[in-house]
C-alpha positions in Angstrom: 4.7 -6.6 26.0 2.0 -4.0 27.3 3.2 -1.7 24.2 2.0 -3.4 21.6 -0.8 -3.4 19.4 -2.7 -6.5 18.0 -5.5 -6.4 15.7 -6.3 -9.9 15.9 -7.1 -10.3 12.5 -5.7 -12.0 10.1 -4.4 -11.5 6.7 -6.4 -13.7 4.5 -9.6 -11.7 5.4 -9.2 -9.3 2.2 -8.3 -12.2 -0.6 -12.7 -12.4 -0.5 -13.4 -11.4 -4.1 -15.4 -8.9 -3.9 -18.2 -6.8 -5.9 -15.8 -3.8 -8.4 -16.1 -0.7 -7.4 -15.2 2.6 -10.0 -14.1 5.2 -7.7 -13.4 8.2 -10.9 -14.6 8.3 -13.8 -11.0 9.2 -15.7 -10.4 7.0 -18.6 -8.9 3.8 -18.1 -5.3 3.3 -19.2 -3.9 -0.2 -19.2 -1.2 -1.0 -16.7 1.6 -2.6 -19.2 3.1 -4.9 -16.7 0.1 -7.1 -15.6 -2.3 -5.8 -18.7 -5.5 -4.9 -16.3 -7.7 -2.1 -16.6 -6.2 0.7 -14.1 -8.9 4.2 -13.4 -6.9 7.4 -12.6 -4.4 5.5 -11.3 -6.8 3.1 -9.0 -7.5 -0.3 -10.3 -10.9 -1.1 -11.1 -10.8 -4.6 -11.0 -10.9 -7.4 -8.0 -10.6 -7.7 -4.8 -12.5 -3.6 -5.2 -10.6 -0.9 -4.0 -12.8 2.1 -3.1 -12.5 5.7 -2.3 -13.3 6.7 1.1 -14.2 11.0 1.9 -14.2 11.5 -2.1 -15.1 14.9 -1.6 -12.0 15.9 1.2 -8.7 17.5 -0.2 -7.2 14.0 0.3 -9.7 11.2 0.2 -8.7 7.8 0.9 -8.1 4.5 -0.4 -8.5 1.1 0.6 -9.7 -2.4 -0.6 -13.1 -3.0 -0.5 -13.3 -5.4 2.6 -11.9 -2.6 4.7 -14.3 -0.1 3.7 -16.5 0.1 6.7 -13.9 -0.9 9.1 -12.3 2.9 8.6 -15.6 5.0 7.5 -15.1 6.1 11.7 -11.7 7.6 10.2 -11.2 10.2 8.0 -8.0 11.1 6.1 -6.7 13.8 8.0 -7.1 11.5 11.5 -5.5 8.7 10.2 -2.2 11.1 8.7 -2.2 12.7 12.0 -2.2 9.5 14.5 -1.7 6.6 12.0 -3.9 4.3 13.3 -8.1 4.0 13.2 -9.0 3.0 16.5 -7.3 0.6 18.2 -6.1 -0.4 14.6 -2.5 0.8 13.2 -3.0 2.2 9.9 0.4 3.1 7.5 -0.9 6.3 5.1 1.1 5.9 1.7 0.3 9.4 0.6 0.0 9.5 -3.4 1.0 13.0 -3.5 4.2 12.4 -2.0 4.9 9.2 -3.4 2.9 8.5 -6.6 4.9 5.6 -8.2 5.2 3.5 -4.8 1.4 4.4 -4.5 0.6 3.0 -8.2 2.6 -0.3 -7.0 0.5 -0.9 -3.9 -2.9 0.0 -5.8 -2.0 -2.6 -8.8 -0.2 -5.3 -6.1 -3.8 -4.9 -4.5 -5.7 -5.4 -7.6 -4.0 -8.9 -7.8 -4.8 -10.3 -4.3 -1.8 -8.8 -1.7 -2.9 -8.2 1.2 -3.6 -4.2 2.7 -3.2 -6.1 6.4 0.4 -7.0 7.0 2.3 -8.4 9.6 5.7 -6.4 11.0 8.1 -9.0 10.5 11.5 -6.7 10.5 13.5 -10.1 11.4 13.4 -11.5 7.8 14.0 -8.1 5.7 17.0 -9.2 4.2 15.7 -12.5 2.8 12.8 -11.1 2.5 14.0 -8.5 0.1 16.7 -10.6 -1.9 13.9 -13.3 -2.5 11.9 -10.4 -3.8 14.3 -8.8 -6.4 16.2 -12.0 -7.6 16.5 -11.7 -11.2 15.5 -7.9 -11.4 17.3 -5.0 -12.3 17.0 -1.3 -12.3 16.6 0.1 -16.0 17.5 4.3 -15.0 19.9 6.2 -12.9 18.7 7.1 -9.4 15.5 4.7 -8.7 15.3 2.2 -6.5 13.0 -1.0 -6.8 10.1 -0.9 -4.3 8.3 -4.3 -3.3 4.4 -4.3 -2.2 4.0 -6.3 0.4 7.4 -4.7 2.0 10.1 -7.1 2.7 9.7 -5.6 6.4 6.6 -7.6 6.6 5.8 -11.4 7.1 4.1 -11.7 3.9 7.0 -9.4 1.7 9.1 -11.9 0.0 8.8 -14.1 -3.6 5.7 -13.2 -5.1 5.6 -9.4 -3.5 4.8 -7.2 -7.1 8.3 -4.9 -7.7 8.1 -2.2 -9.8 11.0 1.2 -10.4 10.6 4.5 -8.7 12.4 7.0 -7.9 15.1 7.0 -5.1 14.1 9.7 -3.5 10.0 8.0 -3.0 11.6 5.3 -2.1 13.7 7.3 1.2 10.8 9.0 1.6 8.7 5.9 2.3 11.5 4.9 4.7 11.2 7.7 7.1 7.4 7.2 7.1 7.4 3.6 7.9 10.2 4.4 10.2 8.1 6.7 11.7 5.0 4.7 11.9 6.7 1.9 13.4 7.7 4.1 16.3 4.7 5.9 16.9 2.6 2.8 16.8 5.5 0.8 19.4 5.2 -1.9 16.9 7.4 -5.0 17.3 8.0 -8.2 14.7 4.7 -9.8 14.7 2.0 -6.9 15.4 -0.1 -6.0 12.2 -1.4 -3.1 10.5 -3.4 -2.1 7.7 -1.8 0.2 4.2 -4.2 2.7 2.8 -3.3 5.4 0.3 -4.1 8.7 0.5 -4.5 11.3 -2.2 -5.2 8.1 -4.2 -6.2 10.9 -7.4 -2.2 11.5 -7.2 -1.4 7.9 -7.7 0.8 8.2 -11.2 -1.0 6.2 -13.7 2.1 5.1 -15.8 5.1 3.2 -14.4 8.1 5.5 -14.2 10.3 6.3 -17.7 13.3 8.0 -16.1 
């Protein structure tokens, strides 16, 4: 259909390991789940994820392979139309959602892809293949999955991690919204960056 919006790129483009870049210079904390270095919330280790417009209000995040891809972007342009170019972009802003934020950064960290493919069709499995055997420890959370089970790589093997409910309704309405904005239908793709990546909550949530 004329509406829609293909990047023409594939997926597997961002598993290239990459050279580390530090993006703060916090001190590292170590991410209890998969025990790898995290820096103010961003983690330092491969595939790189960098800091694009450090010195903005809201600077930007994304894996290192996409670095130059959005450098025409900045931060506000991307929150604003959500999409670089011809390229639909989802913002996941760390200010807003800080614990869904610290899941993408550390699901990034081991190898899942920032480019995903809308794949609304298979949600359901999708999402039950993703939280079998996992259960919500506090009151009012929900379990949020990185890659989203919206998407053709969400499923078994997507990193899940607690936050709270009200990030995770929050994060519906925006990819509600994005999906709508961008006319995207079940096998168009689009790229996840985080914004206010400084906000991204270094700890997973206690309750």
């Amino acid at each position: 259909m004329g509406s829609r919006t293909r990047t023409g790129i594939r997926s597997k483009v961002i598993t290239a390991v990459v050279v580390v870049v530090v993006v703060t210079q916090v001190p590292p904390v170590r991410d209890a789940v998969v025990g790898i270095p995290v820096i103010g919330g961003i983690v330092s280790e491969i595939p790189a994820v960098v800091e694009l417009f450090a010195g903005a209000p809201n600077g930007m995040a994304v894996p290192e392979p996409w670095r130059h891809r959005l450098e025409e972007c900045t931060p506000t342009v991307i929150k604003r139309d959500r999409r670089c170019g011809e390229l639909p972009v989802l913002p996941i802003d760390a200010k807003a959602t800080p614990y869904i934020a610290r899941n993408i950064s550390i699901a990034w960290s081991a190898g899942k892809p920032a480019l995903l493919t809308l794949m609304r069709a298979n949600a359901d499995a999708n999402r039950a293949a993703a939280l079998s055997g996992r259960a919500r420890a506090f009151s009012r959370t929900s379990l949020d999955e990185y890659p989203m089970a919206t998407t053709g790589e969400g499923g078994k093997g997507a990193r899940v991690e607690e936050v709270p409910e009200n990030e995770n309704n929050s994060q519906g309405e925006t990819m509600n919204t994005f999906y709508y904005v961008n006319k995207m239908a079940d096998g168009d793709q689009f790229l996840v960056v985080i914004l206010n990546p400084h906000d991204i909550a270094r700890d997973a949530y206690k309750g």
